[in-house]
N, C-alpha and C positions, 0 to 999 in steps of 0.2 A: 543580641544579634538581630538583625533584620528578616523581618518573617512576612515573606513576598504574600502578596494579595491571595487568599484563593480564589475568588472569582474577581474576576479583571472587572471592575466598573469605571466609567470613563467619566463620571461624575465624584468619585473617591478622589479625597484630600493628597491619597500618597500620591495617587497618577498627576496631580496638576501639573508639573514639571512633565512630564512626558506628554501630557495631552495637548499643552502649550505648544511644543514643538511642535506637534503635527497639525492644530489648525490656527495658529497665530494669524496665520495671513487674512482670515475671514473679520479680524475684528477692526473696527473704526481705528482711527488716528488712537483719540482718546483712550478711546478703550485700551488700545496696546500699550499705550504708557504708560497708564495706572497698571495696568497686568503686570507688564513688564518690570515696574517698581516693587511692586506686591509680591515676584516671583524670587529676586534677587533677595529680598528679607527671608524668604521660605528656603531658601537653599543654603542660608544661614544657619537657621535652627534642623535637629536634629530628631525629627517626629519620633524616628524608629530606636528611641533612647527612653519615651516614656512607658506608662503598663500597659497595655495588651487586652483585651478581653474579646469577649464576642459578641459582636453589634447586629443591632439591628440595620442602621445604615441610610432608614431612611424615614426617620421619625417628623413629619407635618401631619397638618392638618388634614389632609385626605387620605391618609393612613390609620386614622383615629376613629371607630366607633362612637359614641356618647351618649350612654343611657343610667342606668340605673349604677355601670358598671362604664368605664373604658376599656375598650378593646383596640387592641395592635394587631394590625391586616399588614398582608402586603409584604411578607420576608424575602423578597427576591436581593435583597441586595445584604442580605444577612453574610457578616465578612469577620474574621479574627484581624482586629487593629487597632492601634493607642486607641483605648477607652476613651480620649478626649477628644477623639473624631464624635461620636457620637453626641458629646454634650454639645459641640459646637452646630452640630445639625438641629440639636432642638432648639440652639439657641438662637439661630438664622428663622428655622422652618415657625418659632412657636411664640418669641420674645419679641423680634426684631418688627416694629412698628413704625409711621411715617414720625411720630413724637417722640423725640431722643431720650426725653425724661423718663416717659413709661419703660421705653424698651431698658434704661439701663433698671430699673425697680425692678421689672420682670426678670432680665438677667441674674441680678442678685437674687430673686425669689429661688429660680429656678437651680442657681450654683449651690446657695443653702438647702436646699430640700437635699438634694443629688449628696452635699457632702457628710450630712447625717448619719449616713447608708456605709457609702463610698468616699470615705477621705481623700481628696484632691492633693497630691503632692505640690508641692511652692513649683515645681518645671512644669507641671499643669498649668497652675495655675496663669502664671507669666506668660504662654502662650495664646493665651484666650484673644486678646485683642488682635494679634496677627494669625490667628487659623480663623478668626469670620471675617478677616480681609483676605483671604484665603478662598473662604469655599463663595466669598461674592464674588472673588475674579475668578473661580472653576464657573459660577453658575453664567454669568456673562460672556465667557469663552461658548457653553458650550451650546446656549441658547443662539446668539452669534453663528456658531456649525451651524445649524437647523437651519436658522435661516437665511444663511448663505445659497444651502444646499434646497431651499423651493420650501420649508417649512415657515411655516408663517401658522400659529397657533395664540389663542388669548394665553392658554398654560403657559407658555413659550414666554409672553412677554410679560407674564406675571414673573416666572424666574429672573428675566432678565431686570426689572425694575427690584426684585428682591437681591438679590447682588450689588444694584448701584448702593440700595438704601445699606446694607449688610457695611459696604464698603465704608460709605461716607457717614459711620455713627462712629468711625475713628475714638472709639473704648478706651482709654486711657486706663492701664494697669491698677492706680489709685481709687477709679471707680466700684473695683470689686471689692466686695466687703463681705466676705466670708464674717459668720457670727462662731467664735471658737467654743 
């Protein structure tokens, strides 16, 4: 059964469909089409059917220490929900580069390490290419709100060029290569 957000982040996977609705209006032509495309495949699949655990939520690069040791900062968006949200954040926030090659090498680096630990189910797995077209049309949507609304930030338009790129590295399911 579906086990509603504890804390409501307007940046989380499960909200895109709700967050859609309330500021659609703010995004370009373009943009709403691809969204709009990208939402209609998400309300297909059935997020709140995979495992569950409890995320951190908001794993990049400026949440990371790096020294002798890495350190994870910054729990505010710490949430219980599909475990594959989280792998999907590292894999936008920490893989997803301008070079489609590296990013898919890093992606598979990144799946294999993670599933060592944490075996990935096959309905995991299979979603991978549509929740980072996913969290690029959330990060686009919400960059887009900002600055609609008089935000205008470099942070701001680095999300938002990290969403177009997230989108248009169009993953192909065959690419992941889990090492069994």
């Amino acid at each position: 059964s579906y086990i509603k957000d504890y804390f409501y982040d307007e940046w989380t996977l499960t909200n895109l469909v709700e967050e859609f609705e309330k500021k659609k209006e703010v995004l370009s032509n373009i943009d709403f089409r691809c969204t709009t495309e990208i939402i209609q495949k998400y309300k297909k699949f059935n997020i709140e059917d995979l495992p569950y655990a409890y995320i951190h939520g908001d794993i990049h690069k400026a949440n990371l220490i790096l020294g002798k040791k890495i350190y994870l900062i910054d729990f505010s968006d710490f949430n219980y929900l599909p475990r594959i949200i989280e792998i999907i954040i590292l894999i936008v926030g920490l893989c997803v580069t301008e070079n489609r090659n590296k990013t898919v090498e890093r992606i598979n680096i990144l799946l294999n390490t993670y599933n060592k630990s944490n075996p990935l189910k096959k309905e995991e797995i299979k979603s991978i290419p549509l929740l980072i077209k996913c969290l690029g049309a959330m990060f686009i949507l919400q960059t887009s709100y900002i600055r609609a609304n008089g935000g205008s930030y470099i942070e701001n338009e680095y999300w938002y060029n990290l969403g177009n790129t997230a989108i248009n590295l169009n993953l192909l399911a065959y690419e992941i290569n889990l090492i069994e």
